[in-house]
MARGULO-178284 format. One record per residue (C-alpha): residue number from 1; chain; x, y, z. Coordinates in nm, 3 decimals. Example, Ala and Ser with C-alpha at 12.3 -4.5 7.8 and 13.67 -1.06 7.14 Angstrom:
BEGIN
<lofi seke="1" kolfi="A" xx="1.230" yy="-0.450" zz="0.780"/>
<lofi seke="2" kolfi="A" xx="1.367" yy="-0.106" zz="0.714"/>
This chain:
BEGIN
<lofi seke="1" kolfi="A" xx="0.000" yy="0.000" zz="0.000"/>
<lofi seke="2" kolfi="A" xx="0.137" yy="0.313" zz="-0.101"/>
<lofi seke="3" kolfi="A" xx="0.165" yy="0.636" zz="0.176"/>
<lofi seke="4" kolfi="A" xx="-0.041" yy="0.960" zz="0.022"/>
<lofi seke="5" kolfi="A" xx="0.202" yy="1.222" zz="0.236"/>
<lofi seke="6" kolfi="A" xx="0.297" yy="1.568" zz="0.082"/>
<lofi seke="7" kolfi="A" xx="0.662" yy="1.461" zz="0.092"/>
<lofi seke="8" kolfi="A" xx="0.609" yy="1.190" zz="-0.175"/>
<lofi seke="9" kolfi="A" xx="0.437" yy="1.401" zz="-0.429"/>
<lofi seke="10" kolfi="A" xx="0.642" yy="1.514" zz="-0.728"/>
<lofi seke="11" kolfi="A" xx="0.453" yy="1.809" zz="-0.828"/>
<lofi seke="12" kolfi="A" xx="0.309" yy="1.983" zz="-0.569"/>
<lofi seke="13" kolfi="A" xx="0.139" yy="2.323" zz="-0.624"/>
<lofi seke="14" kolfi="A" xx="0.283" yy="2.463" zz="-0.327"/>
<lofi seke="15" kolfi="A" xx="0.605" yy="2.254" zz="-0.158"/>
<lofi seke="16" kolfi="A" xx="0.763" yy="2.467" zz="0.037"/>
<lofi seke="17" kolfi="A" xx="0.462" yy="2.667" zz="0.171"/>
<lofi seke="18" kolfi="A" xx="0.310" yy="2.590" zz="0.499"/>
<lofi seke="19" kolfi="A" xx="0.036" yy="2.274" zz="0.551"/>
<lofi seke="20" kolfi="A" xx="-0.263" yy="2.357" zz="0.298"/>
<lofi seke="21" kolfi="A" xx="-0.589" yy="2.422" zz="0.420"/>
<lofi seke="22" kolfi="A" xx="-0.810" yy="2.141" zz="0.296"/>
<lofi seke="23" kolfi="A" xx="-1.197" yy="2.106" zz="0.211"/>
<lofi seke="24" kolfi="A" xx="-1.343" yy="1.829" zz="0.174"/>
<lofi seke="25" kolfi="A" xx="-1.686" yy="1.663" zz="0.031"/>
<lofi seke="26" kolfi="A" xx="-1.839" yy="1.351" zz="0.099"/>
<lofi seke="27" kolfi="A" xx="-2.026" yy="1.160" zz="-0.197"/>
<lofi seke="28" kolfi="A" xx="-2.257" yy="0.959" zz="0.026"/>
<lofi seke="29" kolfi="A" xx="-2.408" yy="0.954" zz="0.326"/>
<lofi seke="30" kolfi="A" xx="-2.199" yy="0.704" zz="0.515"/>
<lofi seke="31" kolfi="A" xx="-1.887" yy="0.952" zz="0.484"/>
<lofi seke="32" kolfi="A" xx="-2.103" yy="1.224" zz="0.529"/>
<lofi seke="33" kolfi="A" xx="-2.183" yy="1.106" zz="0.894"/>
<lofi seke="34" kolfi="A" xx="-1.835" yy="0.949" zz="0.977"/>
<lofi seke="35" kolfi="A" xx="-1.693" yy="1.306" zz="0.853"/>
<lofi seke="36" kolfi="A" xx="-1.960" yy="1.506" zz="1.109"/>
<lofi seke="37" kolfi="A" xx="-1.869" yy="1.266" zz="1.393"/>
<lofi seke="38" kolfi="A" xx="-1.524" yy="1.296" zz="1.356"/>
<lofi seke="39" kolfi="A" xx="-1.557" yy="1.672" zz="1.387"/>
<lofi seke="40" kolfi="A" xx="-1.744" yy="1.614" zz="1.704"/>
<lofi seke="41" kolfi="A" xx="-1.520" yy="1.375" zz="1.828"/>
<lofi seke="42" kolfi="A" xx="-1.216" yy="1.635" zz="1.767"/>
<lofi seke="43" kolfi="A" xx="-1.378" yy="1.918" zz="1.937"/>
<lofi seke="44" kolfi="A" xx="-1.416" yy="1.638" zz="2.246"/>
<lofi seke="45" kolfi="A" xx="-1.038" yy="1.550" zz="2.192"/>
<lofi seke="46" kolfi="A" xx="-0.925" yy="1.919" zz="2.222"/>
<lofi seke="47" kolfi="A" xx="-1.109" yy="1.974" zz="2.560"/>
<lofi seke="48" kolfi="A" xx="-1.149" yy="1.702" zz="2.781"/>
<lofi seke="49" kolfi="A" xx="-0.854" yy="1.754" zz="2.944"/>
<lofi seke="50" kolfi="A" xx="-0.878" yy="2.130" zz="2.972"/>
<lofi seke="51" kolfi="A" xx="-0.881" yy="2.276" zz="3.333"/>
<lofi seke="52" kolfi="A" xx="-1.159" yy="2.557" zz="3.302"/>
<lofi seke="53" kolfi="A" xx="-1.550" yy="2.538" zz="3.343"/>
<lofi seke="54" kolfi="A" xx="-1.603" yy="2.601" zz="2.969"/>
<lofi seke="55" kolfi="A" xx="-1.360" yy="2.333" zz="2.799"/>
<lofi seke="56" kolfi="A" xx="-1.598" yy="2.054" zz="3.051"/>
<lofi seke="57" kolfi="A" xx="-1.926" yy="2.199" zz="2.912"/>
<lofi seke="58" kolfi="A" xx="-1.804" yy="2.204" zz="2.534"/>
<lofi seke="59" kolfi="A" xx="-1.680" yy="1.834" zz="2.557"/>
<lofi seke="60" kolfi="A" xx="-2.029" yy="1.766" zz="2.753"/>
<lofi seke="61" kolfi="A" xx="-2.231" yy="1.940" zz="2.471"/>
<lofi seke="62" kolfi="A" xx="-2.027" yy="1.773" zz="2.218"/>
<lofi seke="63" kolfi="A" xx="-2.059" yy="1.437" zz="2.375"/>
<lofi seke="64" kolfi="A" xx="-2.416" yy="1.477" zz="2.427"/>
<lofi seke="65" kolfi="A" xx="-2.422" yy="1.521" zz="2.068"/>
<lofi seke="66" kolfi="A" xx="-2.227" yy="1.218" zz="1.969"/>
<lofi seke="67" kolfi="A" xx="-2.496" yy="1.039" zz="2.174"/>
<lofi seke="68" kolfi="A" xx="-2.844" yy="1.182" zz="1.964"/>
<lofi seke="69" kolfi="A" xx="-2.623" yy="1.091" zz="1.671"/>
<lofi seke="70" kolfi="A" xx="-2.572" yy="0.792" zz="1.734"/>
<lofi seke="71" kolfi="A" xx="-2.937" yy="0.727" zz="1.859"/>
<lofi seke="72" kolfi="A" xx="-3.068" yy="0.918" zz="1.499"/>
<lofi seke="73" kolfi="A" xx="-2.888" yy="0.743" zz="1.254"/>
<lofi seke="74" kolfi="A" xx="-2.730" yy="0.328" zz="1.258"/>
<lofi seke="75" kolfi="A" xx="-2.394" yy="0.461" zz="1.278"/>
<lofi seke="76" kolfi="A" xx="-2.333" yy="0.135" zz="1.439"/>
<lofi seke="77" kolfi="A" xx="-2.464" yy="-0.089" zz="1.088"/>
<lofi seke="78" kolfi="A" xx="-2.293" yy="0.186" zz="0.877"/>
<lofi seke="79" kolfi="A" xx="-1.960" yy="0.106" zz="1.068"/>
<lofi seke="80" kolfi="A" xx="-1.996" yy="-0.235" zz="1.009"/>
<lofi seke="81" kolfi="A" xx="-2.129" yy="-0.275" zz="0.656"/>
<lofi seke="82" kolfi="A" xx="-1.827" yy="0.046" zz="0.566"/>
<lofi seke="83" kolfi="A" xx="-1.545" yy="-0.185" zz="0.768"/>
<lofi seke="84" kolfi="A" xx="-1.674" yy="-0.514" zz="0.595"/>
<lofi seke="85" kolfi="A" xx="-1.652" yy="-0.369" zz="0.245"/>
<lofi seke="86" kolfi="A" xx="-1.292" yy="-0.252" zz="0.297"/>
<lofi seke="87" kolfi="A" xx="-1.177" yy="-0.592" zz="0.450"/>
<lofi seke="88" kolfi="A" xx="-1.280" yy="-0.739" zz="0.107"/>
<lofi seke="89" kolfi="A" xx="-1.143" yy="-0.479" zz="-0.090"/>
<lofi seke="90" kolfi="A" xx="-0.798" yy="-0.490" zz="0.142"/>
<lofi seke="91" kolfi="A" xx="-0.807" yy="-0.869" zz="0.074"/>
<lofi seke="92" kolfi="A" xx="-0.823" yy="-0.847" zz="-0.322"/>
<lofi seke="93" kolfi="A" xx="-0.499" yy="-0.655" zz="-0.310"/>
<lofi seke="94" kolfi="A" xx="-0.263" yy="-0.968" zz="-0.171"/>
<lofi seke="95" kolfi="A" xx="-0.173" yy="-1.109" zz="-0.500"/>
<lofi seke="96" kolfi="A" xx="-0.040" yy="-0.702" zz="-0.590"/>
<lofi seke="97" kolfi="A" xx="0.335" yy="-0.700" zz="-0.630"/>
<lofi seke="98" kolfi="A" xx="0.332" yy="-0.289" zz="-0.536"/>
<lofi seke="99" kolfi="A" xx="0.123" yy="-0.394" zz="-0.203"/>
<lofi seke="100" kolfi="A" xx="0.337" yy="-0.373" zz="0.080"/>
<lofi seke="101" kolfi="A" xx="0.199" yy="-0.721" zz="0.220"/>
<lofi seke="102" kolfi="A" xx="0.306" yy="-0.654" zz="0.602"/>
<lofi seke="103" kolfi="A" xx="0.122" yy="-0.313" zz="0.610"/>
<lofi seke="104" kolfi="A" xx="-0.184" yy="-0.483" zz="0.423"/>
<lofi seke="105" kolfi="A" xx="-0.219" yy="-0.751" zz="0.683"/>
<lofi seke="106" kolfi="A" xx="-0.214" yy="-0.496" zz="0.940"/>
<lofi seke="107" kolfi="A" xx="-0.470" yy="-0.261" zz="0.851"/>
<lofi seke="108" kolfi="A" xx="-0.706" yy="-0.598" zz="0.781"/>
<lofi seke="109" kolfi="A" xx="-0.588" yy="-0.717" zz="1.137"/>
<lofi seke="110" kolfi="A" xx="-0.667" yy="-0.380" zz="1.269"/>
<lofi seke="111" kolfi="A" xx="-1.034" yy="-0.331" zz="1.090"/>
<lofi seke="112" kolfi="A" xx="-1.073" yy="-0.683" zz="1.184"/>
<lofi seke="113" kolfi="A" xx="-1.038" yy="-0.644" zz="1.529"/>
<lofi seke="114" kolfi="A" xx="-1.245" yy="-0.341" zz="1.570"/>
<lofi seke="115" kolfi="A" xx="-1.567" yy="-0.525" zz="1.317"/>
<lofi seke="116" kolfi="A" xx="-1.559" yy="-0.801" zz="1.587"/>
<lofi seke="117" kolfi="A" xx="-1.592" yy="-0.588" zz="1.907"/>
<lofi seke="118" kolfi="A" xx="-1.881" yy="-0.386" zz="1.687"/>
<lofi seke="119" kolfi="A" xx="-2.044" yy="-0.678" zz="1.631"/>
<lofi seke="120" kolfi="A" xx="-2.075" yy="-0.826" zz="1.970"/>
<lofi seke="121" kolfi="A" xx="-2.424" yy="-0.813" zz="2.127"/>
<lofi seke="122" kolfi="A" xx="-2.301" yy="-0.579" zz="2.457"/>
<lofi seke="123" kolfi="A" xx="-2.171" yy="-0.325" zz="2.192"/>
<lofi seke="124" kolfi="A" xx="-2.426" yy="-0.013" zz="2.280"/>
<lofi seke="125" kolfi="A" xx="-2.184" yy="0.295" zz="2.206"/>
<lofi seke="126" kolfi="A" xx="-2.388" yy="0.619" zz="2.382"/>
<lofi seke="127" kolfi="A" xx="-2.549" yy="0.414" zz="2.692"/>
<lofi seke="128" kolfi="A" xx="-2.293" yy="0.533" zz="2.964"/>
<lofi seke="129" kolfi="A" xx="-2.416" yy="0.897" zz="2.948"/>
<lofi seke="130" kolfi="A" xx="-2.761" yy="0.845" zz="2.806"/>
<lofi seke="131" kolfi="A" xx="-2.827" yy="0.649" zz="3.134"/>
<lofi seke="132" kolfi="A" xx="-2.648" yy="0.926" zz="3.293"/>
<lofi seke="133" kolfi="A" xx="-2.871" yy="1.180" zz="3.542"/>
<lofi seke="134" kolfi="A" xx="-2.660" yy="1.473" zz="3.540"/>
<lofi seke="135" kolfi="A" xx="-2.639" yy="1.465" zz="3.089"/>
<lofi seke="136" kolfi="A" xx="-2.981" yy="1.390" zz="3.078"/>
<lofi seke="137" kolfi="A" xx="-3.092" yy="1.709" zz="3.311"/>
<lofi seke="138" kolfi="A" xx="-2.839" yy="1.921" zz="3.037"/>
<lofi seke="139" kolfi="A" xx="-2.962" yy="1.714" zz="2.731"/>
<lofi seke="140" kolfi="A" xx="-3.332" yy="1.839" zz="2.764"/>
<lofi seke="141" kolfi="A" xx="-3.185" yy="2.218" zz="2.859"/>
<lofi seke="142" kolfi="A" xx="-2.927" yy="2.250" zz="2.617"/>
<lofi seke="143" kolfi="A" xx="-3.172" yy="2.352" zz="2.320"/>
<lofi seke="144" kolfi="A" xx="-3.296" yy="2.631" zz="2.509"/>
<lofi seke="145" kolfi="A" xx="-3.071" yy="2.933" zz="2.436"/>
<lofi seke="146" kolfi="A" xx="-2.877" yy="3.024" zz="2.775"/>
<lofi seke="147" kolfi="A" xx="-3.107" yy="2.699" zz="2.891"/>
<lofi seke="148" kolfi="A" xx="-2.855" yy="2.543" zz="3.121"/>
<lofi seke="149" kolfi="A" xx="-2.746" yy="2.857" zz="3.367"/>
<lofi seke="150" kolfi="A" xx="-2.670" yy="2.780" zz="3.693"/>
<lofi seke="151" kolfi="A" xx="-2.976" yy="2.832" zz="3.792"/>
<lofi seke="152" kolfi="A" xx="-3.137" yy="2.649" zz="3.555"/>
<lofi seke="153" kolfi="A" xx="-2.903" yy="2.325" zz="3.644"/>
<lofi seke="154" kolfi="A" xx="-2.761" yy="2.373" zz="4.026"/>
<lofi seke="155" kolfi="A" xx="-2.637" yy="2.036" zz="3.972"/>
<lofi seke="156" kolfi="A" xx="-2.442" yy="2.114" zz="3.631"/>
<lofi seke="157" kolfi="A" xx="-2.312" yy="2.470" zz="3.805"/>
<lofi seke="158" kolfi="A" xx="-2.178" yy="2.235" zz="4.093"/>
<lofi seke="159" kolfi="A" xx="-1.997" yy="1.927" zz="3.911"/>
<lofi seke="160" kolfi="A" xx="-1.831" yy="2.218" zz="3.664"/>
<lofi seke="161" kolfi="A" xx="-1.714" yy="2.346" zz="3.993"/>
<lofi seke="162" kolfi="A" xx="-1.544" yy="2.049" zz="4.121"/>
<lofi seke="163" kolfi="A" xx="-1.197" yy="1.997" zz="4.054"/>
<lofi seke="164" kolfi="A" xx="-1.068" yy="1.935" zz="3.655"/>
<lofi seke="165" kolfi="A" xx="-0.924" yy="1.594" zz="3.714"/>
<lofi seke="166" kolfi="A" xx="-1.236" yy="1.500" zz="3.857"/>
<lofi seke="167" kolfi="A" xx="-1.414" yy="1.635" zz="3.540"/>
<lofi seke="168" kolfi="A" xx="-1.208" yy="1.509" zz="3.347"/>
<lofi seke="169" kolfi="A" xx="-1.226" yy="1.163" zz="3.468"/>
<lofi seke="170" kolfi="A" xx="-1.610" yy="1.180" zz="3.441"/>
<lofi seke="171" kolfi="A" xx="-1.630" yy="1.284" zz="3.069"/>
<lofi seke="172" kolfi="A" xx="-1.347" yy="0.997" zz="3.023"/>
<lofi seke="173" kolfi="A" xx="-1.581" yy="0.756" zz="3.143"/>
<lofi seke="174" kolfi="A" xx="-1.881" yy="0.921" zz="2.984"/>
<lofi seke="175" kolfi="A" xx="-1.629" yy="0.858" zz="2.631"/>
<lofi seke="176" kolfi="A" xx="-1.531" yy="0.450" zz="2.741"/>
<lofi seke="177" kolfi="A" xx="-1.808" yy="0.323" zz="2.485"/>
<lofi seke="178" kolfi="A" xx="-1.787" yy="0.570" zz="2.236"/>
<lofi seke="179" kolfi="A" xx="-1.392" yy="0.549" zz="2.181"/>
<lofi seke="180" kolfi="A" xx="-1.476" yy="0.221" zz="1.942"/>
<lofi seke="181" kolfi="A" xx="-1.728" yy="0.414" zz="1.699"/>
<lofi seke="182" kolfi="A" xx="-1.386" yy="0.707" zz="1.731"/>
<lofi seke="183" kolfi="A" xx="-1.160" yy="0.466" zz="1.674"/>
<lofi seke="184" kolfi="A" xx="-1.356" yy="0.300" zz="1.364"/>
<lofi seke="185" kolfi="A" xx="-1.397" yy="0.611" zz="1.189"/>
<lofi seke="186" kolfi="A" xx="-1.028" yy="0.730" zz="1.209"/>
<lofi seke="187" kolfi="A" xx="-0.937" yy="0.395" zz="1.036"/>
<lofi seke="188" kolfi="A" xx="-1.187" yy="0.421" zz="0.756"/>
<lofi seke="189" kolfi="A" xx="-1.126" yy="0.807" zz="0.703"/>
<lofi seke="190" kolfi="A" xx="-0.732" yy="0.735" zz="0.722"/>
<lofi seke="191" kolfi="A" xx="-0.751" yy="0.467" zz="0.472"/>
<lofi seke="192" kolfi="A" xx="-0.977" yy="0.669" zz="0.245"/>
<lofi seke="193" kolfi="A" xx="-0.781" yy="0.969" zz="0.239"/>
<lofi seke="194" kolfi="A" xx="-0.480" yy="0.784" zz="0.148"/>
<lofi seke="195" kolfi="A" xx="-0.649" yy="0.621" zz="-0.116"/>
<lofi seke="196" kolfi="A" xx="-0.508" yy="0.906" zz="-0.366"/>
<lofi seke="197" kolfi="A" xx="-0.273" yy="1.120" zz="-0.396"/>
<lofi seke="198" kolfi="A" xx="-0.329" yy="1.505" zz="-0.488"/>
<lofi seke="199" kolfi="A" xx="-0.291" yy="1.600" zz="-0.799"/>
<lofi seke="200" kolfi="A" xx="-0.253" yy="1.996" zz="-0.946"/>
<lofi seke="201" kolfi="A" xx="-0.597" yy="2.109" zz="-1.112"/>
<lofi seke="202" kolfi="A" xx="-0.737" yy="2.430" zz="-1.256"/>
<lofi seke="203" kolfi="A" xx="-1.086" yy="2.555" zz="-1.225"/>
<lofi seke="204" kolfi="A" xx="-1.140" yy="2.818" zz="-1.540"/>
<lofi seke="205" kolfi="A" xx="-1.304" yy="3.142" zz="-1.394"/>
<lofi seke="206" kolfi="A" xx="-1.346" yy="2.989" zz="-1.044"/>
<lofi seke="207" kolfi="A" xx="-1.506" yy="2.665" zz="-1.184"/>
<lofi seke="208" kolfi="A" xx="-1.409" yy="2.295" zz="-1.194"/>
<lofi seke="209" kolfi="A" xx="-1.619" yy="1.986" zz="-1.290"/>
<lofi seke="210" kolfi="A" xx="-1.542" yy="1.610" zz="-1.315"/>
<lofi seke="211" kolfi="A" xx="-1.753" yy="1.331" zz="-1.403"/>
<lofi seke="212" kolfi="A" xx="-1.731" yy="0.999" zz="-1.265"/>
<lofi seke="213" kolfi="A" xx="-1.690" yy="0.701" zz="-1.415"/>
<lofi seke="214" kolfi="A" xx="-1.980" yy="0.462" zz="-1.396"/>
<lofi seke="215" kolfi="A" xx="-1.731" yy="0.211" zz="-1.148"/>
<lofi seke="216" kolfi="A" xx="-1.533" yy="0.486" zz="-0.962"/>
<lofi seke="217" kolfi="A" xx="-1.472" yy="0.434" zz="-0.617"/>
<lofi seke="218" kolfi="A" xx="-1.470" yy="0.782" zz="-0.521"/>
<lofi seke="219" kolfi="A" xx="-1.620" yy="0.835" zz="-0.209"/>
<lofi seke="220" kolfi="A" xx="-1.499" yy="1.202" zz="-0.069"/>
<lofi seke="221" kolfi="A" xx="-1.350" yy="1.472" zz="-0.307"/>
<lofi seke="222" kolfi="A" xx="-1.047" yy="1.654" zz="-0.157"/>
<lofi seke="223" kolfi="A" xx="-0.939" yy="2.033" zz="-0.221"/>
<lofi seke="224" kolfi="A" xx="-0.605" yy="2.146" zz="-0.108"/>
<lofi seke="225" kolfi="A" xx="-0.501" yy="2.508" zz="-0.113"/>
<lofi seke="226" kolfi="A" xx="-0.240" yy="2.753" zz="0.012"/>
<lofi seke="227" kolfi="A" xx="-0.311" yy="2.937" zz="0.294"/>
<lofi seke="228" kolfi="A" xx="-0.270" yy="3.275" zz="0.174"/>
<lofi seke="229" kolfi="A" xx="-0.528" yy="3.247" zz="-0.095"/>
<lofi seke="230" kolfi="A" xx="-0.801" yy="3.468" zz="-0.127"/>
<lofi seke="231" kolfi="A" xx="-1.035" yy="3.197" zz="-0.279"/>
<lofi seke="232" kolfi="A" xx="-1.227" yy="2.938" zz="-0.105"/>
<lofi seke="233" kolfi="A" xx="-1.388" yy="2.642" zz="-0.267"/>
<lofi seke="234" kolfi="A" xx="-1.760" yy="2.543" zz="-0.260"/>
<lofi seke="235" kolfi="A" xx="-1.755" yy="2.126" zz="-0.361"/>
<lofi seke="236" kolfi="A" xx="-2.049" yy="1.949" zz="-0.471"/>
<lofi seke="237" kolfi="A" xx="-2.142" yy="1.643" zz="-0.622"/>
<lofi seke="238" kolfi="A" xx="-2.313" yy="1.315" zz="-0.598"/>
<lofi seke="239" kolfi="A" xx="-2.264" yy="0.957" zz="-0.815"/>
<lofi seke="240" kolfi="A" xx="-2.229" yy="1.097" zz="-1.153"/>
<lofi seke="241" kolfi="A" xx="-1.997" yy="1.439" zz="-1.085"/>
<lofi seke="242" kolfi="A" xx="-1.852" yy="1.673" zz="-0.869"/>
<lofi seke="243" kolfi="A" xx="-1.790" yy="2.050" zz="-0.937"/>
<lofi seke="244" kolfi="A" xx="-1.588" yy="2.299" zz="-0.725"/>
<lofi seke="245" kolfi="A" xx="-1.654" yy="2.652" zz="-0.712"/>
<lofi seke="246" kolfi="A" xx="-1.381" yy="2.934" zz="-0.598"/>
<lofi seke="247" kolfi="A" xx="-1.549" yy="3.231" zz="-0.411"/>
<lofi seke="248" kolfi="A" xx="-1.408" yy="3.535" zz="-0.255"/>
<lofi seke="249" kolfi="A" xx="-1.506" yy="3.736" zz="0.014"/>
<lofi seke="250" kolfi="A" xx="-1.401" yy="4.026" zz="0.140"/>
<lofi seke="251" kolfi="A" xx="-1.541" yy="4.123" zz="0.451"/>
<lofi seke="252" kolfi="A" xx="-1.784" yy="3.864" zz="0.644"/>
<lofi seke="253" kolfi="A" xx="-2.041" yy="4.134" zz="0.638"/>
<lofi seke="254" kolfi="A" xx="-2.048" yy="4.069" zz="0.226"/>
<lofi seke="255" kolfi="A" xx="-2.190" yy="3.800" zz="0.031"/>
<lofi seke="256" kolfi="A" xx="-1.950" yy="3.571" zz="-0.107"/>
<lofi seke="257" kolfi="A" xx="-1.853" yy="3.614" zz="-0.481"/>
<lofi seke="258" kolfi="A" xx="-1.752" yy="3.357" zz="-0.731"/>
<lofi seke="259" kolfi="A" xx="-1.412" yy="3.409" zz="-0.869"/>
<lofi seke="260" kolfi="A" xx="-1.323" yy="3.512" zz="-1.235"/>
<lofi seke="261" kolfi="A" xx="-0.996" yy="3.416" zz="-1.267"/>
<lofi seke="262" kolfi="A" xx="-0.844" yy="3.040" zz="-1.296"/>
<lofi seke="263" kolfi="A" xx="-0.723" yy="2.888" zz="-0.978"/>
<lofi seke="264" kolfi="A" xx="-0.506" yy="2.661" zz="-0.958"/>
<lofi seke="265" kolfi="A" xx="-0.496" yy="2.415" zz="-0.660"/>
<lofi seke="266" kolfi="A" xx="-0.482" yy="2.063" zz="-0.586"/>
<lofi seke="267" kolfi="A" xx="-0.721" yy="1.803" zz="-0.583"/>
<lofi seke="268" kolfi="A" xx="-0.743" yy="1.410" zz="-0.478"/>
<lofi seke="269" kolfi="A" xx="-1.091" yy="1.211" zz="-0.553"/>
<lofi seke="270" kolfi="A" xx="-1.055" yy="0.909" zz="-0.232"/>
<lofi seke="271" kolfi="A" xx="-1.239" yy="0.601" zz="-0.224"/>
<lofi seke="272" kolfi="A" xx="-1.161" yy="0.234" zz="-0.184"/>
């Protein structure tokens, strides 16, 4: 299996410049969701461990919202069915002479692994703090705007009070059964985004449009550009296409305006 890192790219639009900034599209729903829980699970990831009052009621919110997720939609089945499909497409590649073989039987022992403990009857990601008294007293607040004050929730206003480690080590255990469905969508993201490798592309007056072939694999569309650019790309697309659009904006207070010049930037269609 072959690496998708910046270093191993031979024509890069922008080498030497700082990390890209990179926007990304899913082409079906599956992605869609792992791509939304990832971003909640990152937001958890940045302040679990943080000492004030507000990092322990944004990784509460955010776990709280994990939880409806998960309750909404058969993220579970979508793990499963999304980690199955890979396994078989991993396994057609052991007979390829540019397959690294020991890295290939990894990632299958590693998706493997995680499919089984899905799988397993007692596997109920969500049910530590949906059973929880103090997240379900801030679930049913937490719509309301300003809805979970201190006096609104003594008992919220007096475990953010108590001392970060023991916050911390609450929200840790409110995470224990949710850390598989984290850990599941990091692998299939991962190996999706290292499916392909960027490749330089140029969207005539600000636009760009690709159609897909009737057996492409392409599951999320990737758009890589510089940092100091003044153009931002709008992606959509579905089974048949994908089109990027550049916009500027000047000011937030202005509505975004589709470029007229080319851009040039870089662009990587993933799927396995």
């Amino acid at each position: 299996m072959s690496g998708g890192s910046r270093e191993s790219r031979q024509a890069s639009l922008f080498p030497d410049a700082d990390e890209p900034v990179v926007y990304e599209q899913p082409l079906n729903e599956r992605i869609r969701n792992c791509l939304r829980l990832e971003h909640l699970f990152s937001g958890i990831d940045y302040a679990i461990d943080g000492e004030s009052p507000w990092d322990a009621r944004s990784t509460l919110t955010r776990i709280l919202e994990v939880s409806d997720f998960l309750v909404r939609t058969d993220i579970k089945g979508e793990l499963i069915k999304e980690l199955e499909r890979e396994i078989n497409t991993m396994n057609g590649l052991r007979n390829n002479p540019s397959v690294n073989g020991a890295v290939l039987d990894q990632t299958i022992g590693a998706m493997s692994e995680i499919l089984v403990r899905l799988k397993a009857p007692d596997c109920q990601p969500g049910a530590r703090i949906r059973n929880d008294e103090l997240a379900n007293q801030v679930r049913q607040r937490i719509s309301i705007p300003g809805g979970t004050c201190s006096f609104d929730v003594p008992s919220l206003h007096f475990w953010l009070n108590a001392q970060p480690s023991q916050r911390s080590s609450q929200m840790q255990v409110w995470m224990q059964d949710l850390r598989l469905v984290q850990k599941a969508i990091r692998l299939i993201l991962g190996l999706i985004r290292e499916s392909a490798m960027p490749r330089v592309a140029i969207a005539n007056a600000g636009f760009y449009q690709q159609q897909l072939e009737a057996n492409s694999q392409c599951q999320l569309v990737r758009v890589l550009m510089p940092r100091e650019s003044d153009a931002f790309p709008e992606i959509s697309g579905g089974k048949h296409r994908f089109t990027v659009r550049f916009y500027a904006q000047r000011a937030t207070s202005t509505r975004p305006a589709q470029v007229q010049d080319d851009v040039r930037f870089e662009l990587a269609c993933c799927g396995i």
